[in-house]
C-alpha positions in Angstrom: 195.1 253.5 -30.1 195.6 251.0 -33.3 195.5 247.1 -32.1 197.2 244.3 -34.3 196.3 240.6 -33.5 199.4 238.2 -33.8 199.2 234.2 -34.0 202.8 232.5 -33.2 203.0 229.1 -33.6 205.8 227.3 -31.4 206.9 224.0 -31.3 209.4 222.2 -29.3 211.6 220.1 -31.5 214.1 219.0 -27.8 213.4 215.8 -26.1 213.3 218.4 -22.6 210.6 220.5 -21.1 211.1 223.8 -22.5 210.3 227.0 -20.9 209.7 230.1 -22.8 209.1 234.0 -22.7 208.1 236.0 -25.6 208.4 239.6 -25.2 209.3 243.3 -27.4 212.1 245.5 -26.6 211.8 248.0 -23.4 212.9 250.8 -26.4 208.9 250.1 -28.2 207.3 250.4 -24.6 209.1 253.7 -23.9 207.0 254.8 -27.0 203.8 253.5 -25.7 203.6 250.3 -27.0 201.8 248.1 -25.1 202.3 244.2 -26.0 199.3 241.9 -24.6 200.3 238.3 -24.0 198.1 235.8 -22.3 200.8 233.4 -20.6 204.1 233.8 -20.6 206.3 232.1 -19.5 205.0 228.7 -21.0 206.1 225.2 -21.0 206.2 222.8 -23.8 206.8 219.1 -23.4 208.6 217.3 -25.7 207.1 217.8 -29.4 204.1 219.8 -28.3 203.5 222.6 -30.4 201.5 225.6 -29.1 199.4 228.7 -30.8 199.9 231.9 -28.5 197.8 234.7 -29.4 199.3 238.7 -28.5 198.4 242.0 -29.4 200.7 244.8 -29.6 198.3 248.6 -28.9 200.0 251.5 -30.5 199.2 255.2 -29.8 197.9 256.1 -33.5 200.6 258.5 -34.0 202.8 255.9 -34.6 201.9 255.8 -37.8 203.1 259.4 -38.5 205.3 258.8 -41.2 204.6 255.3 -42.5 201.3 252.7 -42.1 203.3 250.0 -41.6 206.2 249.0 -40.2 208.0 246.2 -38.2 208.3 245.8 -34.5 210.6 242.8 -33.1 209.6 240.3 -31.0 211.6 238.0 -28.6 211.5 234.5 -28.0 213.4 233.4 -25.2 214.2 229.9 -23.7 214.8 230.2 -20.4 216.6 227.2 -20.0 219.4 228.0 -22.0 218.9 232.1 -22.2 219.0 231.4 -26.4 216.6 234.2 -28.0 215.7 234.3 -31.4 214.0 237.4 -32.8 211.4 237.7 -35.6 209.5 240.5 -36.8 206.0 241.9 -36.4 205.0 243.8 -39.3 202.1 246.2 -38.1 199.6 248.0 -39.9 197.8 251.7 -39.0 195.5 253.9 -40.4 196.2 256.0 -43.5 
């Protein structure tokens, strides 16, 4: 298996609690991706701004055709059910 370390850096910019759950698509598990959170959900307070560490561990054939490519990641709020997506560029052997 290839692991790739991921920092995100969040910060709630409402003047409400926020809760959130960051997560990848069921379709990239079904492959064998496994993506290694600490906490989720989490709440912010107003203005607090938080560094969540994951991993995402990918079976090493993968990287058949290509070292590197992008895996998307979730952000939910799940007070208002508004996700926003972003991208996880991941690297594997030659």
């Amino acid at each position: 298996k290839v692991v790739n370390h991921f920092k995100l850096h969040i910060k709630n910019q409402t003047s409400e609690i926020v809760d959130v759950q960051i997560s990848i698509p069921d379709t990239w598990k079904e492959k064998g991706v496994e993506f290694i959170i600490p906490v989720i959900p989490k709440s912010l307070k107003s203005g607090e701004v938080l560094r969540l560490h994951f991993f995402l561990k990918l079976p090493k054939d993968s990287f058949s055709s290509s070292t590197q490519f992008s895996i998307p990641v979730s952000m939910k709020n799940l007070s208002t059910n508004e996700v926003q997506q972003m991208e996880a560029s991941v690297v594997g052997p030659n």
